[in-house]
Backbone as a printed PyTorch tensor [residue, N CA C, xyz], in Angstrom:
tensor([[[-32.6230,  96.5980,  10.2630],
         [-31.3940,  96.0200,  10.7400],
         [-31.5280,  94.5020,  10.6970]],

        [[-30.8480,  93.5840,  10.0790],
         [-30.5110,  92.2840,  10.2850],
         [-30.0190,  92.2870,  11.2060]],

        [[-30.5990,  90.3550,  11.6230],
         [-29.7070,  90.0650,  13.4690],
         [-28.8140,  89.4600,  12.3860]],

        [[-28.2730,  88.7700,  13.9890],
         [-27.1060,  87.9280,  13.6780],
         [-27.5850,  86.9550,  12.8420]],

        [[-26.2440,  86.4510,  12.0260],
         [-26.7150,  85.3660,  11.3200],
         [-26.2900,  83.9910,  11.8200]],

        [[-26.9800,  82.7570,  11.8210],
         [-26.2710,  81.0830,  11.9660],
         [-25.7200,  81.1250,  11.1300]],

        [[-24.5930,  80.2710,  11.4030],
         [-23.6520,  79.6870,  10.7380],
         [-24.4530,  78.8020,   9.3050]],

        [[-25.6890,  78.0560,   9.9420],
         [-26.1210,  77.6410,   8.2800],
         [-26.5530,  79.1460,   7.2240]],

        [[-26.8800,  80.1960,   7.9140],
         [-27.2170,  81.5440,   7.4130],
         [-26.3150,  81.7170,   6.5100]],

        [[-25.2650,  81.9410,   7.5920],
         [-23.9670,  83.3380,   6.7000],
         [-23.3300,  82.3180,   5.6790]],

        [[-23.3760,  80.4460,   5.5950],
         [-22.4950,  79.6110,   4.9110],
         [-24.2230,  79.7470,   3.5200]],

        [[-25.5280,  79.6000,   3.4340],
         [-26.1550,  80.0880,   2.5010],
         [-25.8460,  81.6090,   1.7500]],

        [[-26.1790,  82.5280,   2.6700],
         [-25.4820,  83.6500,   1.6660],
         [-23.7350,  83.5850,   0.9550]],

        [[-23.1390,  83.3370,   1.9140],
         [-21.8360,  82.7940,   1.1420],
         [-21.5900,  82.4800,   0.1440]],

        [[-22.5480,  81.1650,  -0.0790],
         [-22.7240,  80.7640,  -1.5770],
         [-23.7370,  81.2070,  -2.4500]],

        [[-24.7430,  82.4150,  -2.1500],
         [-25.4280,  82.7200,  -3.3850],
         [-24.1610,  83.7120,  -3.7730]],

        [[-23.0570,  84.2400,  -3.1770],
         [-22.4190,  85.6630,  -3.5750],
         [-20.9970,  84.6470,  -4.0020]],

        [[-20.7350,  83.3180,  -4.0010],
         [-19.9290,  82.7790,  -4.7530],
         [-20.3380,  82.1590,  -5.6850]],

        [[-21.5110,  81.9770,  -6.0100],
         [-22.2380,  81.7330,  -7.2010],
         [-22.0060,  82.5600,  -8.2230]],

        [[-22.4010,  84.0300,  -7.3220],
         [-22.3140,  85.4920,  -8.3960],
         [-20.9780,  85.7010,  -9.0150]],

        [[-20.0770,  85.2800,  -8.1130],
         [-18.8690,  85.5990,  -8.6140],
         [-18.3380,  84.6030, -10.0660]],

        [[-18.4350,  83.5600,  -9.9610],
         [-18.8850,  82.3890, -11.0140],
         [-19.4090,  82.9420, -12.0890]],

        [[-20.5000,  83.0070, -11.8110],
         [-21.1060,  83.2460, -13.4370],
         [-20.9860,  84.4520, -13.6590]],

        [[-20.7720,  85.8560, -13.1900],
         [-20.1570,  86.7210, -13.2340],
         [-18.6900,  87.0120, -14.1210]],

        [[-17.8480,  86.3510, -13.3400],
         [-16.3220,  86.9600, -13.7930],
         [-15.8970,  87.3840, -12.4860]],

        [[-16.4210,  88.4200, -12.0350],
         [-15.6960,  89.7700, -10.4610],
         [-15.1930,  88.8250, -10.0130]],

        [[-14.1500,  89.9180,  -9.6030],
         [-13.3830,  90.1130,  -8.7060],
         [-13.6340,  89.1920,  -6.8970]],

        [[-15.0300,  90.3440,  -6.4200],
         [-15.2430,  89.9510,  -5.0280],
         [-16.7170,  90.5190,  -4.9820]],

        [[-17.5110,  89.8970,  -4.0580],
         [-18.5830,  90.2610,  -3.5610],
         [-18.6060,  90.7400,  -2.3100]],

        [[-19.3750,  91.4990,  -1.8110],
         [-19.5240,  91.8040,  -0.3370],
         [-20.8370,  92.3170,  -0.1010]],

        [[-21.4470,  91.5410,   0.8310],
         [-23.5410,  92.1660,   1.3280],
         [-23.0070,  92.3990,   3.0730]],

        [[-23.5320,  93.8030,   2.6390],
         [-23.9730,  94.6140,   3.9040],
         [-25.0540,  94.4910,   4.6450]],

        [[-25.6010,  95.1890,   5.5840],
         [-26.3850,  95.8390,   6.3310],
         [-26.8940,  96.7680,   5.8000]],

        [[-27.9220,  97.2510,   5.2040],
         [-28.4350,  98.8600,   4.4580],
         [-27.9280,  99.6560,   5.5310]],

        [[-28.3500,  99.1610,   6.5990],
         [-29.2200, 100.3330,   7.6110],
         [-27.8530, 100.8100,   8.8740]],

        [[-26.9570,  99.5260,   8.7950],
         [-25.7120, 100.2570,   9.8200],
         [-24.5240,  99.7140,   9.5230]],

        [[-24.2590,  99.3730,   7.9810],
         [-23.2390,  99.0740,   7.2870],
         [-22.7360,  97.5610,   7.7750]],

        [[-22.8450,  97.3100,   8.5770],
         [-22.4670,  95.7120,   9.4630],
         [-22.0050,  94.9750,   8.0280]],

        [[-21.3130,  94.1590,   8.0480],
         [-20.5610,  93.7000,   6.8550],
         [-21.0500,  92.2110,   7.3450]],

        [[-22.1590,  91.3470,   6.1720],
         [-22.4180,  90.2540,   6.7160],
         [-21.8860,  88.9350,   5.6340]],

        [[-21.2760,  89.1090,   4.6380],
         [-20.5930,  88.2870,   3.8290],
         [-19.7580,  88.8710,   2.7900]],

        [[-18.5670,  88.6990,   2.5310],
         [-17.4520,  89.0570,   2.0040],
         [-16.4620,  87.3600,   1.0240]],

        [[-16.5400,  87.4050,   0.0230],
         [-16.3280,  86.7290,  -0.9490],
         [-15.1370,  87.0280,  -1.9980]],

        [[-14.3040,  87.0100,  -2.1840],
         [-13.1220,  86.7710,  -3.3550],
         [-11.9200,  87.7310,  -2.7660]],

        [[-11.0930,  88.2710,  -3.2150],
         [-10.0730,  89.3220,  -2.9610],
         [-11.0030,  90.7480,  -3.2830]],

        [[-11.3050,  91.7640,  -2.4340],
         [-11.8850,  92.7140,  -3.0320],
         [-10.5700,  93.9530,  -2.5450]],

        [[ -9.5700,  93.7640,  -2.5040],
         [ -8.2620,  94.4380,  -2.2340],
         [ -8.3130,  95.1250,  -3.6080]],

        [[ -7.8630,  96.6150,  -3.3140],
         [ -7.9250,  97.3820,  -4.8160],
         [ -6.9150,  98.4820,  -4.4120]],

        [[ -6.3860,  99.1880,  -5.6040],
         [ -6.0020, 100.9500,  -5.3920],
         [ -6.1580, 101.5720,  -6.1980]],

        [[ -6.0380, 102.6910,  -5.7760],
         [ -6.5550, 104.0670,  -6.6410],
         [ -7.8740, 104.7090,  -6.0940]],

        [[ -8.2180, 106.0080,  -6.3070],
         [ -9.3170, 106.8290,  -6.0770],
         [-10.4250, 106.5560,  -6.7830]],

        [[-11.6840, 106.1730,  -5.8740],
         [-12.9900, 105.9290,  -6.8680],
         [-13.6020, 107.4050,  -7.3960]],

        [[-13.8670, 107.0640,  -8.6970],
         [-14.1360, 108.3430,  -9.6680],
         [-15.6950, 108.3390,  -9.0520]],

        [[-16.1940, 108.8410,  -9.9600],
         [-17.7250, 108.7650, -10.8230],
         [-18.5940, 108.1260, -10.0880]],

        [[-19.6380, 108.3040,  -9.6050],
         [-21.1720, 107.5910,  -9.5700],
         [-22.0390, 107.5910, -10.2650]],

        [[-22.4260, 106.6060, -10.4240],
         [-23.2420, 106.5770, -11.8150],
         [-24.5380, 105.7230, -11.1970]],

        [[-25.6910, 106.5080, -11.4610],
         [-26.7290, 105.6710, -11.1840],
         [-27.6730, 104.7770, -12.5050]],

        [[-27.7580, 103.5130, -12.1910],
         [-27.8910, 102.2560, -13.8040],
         [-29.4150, 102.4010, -13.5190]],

        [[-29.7850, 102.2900, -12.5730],
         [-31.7150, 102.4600, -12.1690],
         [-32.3060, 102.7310, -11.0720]],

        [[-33.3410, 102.0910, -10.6730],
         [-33.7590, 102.3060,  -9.3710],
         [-32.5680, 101.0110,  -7.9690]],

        [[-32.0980, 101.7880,  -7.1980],
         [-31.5840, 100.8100,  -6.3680],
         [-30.3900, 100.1430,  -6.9750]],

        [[-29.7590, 100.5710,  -8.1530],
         [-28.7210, 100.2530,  -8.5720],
         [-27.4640, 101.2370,  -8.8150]],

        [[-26.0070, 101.0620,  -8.9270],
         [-25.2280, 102.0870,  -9.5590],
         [-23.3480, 101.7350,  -9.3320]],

        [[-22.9350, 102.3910, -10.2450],
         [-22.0350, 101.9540, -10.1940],
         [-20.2580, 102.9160,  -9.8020]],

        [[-19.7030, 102.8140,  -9.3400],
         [-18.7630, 104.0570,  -8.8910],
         [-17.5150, 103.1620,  -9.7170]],

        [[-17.3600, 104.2030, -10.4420],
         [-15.9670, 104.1920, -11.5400],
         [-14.3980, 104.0170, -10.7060]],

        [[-13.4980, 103.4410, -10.8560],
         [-12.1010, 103.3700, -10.4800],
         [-11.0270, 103.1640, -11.4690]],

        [[ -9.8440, 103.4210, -11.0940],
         [ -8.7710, 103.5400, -12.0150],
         [ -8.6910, 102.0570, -12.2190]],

        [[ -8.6860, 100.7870, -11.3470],
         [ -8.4130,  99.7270, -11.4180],
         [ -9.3900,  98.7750, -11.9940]],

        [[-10.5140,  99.0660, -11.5060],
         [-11.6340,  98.5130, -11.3170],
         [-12.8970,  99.2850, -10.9650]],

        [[-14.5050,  98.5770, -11.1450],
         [-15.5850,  99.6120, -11.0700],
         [-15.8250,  98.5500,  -9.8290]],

        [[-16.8650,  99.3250,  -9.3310],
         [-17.5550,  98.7960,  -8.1870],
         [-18.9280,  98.8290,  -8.6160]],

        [[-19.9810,  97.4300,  -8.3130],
         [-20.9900,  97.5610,  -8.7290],
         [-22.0410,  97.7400,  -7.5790]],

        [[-23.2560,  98.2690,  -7.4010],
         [-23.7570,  98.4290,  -5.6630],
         [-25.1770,  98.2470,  -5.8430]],

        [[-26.1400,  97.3550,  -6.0130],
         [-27.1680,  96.7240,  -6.2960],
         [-28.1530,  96.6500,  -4.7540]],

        [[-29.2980,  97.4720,  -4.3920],
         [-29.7710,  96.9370,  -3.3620],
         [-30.9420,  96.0950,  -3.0910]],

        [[-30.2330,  95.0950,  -2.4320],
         [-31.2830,  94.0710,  -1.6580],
         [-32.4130,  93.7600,  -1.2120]],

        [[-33.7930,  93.3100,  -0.8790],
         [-34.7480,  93.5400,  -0.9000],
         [-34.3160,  92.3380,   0.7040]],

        [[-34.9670,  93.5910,   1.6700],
         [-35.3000,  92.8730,   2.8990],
         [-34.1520,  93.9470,   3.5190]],

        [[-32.7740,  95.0300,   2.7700],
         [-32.5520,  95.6990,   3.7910],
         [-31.1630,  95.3640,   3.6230]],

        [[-30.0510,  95.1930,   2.5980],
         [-28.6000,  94.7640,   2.7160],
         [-28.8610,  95.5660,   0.6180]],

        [[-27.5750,  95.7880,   0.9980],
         [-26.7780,  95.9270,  -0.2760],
         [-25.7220,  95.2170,  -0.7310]],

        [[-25.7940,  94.6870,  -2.0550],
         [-24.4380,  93.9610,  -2.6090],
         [-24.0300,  94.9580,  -3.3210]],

        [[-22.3120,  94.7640,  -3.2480],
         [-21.7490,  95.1030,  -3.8440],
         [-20.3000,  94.4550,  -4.3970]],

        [[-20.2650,  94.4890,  -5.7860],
         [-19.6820,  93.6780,  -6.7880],
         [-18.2620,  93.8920,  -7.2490]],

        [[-17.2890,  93.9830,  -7.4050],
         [-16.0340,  94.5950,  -7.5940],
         [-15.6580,  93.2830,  -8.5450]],

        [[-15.3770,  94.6430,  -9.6600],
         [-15.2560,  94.0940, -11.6100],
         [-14.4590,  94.8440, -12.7300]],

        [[-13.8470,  94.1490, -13.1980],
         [-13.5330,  94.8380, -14.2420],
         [-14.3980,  95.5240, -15.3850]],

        [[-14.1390,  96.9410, -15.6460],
         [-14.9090,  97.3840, -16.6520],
         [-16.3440,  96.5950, -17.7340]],

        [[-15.4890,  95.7850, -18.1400],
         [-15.9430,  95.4510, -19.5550],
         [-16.3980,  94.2910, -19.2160]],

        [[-16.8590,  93.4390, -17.7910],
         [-17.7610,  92.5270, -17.3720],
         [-19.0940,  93.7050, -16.6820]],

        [[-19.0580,  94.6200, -16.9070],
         [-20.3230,  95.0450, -16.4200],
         [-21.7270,  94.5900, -16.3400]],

        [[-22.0120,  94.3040, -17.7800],
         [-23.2920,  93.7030, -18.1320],
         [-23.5810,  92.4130, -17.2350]],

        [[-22.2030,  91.4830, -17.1400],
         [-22.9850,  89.9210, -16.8150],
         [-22.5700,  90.4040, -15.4280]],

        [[-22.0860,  91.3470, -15.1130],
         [-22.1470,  91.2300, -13.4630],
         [-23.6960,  91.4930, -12.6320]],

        [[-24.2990,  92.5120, -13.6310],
         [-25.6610,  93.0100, -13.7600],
         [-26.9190,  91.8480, -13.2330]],

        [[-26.3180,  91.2160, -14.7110],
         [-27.4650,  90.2370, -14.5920],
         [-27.1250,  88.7230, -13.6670]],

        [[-25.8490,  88.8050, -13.1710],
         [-25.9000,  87.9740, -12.0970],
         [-26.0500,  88.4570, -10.7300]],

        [[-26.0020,  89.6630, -10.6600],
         [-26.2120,  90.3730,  -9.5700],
         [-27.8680,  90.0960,  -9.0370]],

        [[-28.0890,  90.7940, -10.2130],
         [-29.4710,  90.5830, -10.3890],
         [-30.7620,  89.3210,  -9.5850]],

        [[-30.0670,  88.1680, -10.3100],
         [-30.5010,  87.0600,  -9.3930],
         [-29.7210,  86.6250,  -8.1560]],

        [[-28.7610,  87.0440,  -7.8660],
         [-28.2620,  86.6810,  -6.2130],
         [-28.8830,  87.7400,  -5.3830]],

        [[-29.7030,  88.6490,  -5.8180],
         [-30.2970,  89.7550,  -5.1350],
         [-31.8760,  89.3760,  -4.5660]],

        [[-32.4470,  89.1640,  -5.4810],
         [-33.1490,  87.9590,  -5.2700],
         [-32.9410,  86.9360,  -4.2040]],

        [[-32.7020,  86.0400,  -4.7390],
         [-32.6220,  85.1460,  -3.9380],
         [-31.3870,  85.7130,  -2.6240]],

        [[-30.6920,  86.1180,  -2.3650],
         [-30.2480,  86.4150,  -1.0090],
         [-31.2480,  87.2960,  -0.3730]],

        [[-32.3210,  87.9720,  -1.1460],
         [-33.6490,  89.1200,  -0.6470],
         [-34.4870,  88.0010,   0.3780]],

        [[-34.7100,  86.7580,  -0.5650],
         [-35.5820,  85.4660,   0.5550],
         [-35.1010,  85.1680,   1.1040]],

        [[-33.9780,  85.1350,   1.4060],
         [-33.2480,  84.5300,   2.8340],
         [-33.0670,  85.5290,   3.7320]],

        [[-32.7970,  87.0160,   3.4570],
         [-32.9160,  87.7830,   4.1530],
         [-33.6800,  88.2720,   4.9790]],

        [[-34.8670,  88.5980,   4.1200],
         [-36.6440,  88.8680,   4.6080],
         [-37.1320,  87.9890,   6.1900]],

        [[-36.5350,  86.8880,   5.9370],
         [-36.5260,  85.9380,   7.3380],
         [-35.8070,  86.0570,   8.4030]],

        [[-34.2940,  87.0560,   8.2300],
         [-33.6790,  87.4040,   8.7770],
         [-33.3620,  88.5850,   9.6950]],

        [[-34.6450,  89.3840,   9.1090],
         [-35.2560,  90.3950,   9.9620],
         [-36.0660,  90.5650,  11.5140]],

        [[-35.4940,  91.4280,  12.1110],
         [-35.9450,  91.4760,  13.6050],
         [-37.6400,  91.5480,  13.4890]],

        [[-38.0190,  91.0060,  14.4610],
         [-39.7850,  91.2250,  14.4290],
         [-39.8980,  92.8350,  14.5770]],

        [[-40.8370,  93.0650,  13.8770],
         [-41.3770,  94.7000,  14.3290],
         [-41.8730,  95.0290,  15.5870]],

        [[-41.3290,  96.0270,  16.0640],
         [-42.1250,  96.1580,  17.6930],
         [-43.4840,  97.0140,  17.8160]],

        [[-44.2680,  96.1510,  18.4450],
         [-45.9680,  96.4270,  18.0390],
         [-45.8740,  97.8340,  17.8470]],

        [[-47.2380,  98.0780,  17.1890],
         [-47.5780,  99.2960,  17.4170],
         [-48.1000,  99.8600,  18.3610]],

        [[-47.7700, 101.5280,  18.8590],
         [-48.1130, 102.1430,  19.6330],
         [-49.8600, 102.1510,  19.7500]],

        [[-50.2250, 101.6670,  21.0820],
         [-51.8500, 101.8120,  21.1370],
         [-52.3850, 103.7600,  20.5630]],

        [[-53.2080, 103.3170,  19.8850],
         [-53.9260, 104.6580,  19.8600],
         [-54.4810, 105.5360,  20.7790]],

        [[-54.1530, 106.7020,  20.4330],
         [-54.4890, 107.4330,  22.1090],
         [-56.3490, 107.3000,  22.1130]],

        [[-56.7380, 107.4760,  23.2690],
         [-58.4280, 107.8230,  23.0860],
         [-58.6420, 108.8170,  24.1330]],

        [[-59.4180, 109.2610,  23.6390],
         [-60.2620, 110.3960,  24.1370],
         [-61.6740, 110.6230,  25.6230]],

        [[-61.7230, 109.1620,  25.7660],
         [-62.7910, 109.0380,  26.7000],
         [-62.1840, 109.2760,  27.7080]],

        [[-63.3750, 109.7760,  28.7490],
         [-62.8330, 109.7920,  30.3280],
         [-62.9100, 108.4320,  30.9380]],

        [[-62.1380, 108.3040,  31.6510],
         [-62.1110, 107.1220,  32.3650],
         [-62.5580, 107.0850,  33.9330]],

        [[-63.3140, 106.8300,  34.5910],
         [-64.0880, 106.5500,  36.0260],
         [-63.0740, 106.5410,  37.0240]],

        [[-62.7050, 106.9490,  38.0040],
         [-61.9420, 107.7420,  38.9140],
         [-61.7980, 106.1610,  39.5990]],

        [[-60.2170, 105.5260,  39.9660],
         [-60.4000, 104.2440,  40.5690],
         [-60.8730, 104.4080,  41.9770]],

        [[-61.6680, 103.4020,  41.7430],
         [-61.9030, 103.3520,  43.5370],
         [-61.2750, 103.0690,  44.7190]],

        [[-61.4860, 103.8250,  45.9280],
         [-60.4140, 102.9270,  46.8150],
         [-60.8510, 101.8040,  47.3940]],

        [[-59.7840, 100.8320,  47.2010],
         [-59.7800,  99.4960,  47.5710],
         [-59.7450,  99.4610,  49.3140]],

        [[-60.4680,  98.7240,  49.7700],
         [-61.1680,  99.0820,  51.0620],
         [-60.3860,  97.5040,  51.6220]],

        [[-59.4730,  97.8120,  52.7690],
         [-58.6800,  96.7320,  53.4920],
         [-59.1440,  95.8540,  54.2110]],

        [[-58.3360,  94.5850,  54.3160],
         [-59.8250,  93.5140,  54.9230],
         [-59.4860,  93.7530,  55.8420]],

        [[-60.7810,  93.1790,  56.9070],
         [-60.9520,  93.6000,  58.2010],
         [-59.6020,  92.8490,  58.8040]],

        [[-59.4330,  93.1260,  60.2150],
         [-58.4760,  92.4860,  61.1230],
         [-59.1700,  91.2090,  61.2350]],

        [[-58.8710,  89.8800,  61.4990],
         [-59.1240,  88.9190,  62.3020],
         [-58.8310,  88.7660,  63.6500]],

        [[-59.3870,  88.5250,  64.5430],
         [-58.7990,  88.2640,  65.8460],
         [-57.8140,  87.0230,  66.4970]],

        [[-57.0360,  87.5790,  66.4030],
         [-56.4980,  85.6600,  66.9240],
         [-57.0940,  84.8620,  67.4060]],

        [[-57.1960,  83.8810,  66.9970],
         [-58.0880,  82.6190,  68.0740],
         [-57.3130,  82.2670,  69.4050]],

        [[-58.0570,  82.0960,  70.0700],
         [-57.2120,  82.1030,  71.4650],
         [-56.3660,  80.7690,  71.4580]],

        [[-55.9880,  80.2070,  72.8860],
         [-55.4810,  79.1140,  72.2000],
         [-56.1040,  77.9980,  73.2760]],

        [[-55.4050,  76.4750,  72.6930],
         [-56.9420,  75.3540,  73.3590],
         [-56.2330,  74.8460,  74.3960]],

        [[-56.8170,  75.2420,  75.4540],
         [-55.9970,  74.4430,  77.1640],
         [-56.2910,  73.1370,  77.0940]],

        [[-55.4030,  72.3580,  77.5660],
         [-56.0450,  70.9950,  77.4710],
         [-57.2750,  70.3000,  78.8790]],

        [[-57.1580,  69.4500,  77.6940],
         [-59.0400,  69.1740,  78.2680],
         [-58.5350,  68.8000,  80.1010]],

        [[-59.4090,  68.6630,  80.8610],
         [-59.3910,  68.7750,  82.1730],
         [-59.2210,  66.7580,  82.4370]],

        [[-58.4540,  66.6100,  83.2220],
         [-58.1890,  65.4290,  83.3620],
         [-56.8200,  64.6610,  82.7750]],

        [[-56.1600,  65.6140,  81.3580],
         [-55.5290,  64.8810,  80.8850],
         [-54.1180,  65.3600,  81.7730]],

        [[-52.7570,  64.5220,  81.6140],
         [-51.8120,  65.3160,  82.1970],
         [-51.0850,  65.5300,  81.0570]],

        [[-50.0880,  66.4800,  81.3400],
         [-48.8830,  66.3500,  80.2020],
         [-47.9400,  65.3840,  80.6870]],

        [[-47.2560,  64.8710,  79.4550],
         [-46.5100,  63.9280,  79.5690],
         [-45.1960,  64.6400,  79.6470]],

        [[-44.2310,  64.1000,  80.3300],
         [-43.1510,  64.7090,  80.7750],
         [-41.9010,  63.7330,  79.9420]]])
């Protein structure tokens, strides 16, 4: 799960996925959350209609789902987010290979953007452990009595 992002964060990814769109051609970009969909940057008009056809898988961690209007391209992220690309058909290829490097490089900015891991669980062990002892209460003190004054003096009134 990615945390939240700063504002210098989400305005860096911003621009590696308006970069993509640039040398690309698409439509719109949008990088997720892998892990609970959280939508953490959204880039161009990605407004569409019609029913997405087909899934098509291009390799490992890549693939693409066919539409009447437009394809959708879905490339995943290294550190835990998926981009995904929205294109016309016949820009497929350079969406690929610009995908390609905003994946990348939004992967190093990401990787940093990850929650710390929470330690690992201690290993169980097997030894017996020595029965605690009871802690033995300190003694009472006695009050000290208290000091009469010395013989001769008076109190002052």
């Amino acid at each position: 799960m990615i945390r939240y992002l700063s504002s210098e964060e989400h305005e860096r990814l911003w621009r590696i996925c308006d970069g993509l769109l640039a040398a690309s051609g698409a439509r719109a970009a949008v990088l997720c959350d892998a892990t609970t969909g959280a939508l953490l940057v959204s880039v161009g008009d990605a407004r569409g209609q019609g029913t997405p056809g087909a899934v098509e898988a291009l390799g490992p961690g890549e693939r693409v789902v066919h539409g009447e209007g437009a394809q959708m391209y879905g490339v995943d992220v290294p550190g835990g987010a998926l981009l995904a690309i929205l294109h016309d058909a016949e820009k497929l290829e350079r969406v690929r290979r610009a995908a390609a490097s905003a994946a990348a490089e939004a992967g190093e900015l990401i990787k940093d953007l990850m929650p710390l891991p929470s330690s690992p669980p201690m290993p169980p062990h097997d030894h017996a452990h020595a029965a605690p002892t009871a802690v033995q209460p300190k003694p009472k003190r006695k009050p000290k009595p208290k000091r009469k004054p010395a013989a001769g003096k008076a109190k002052a009134r």
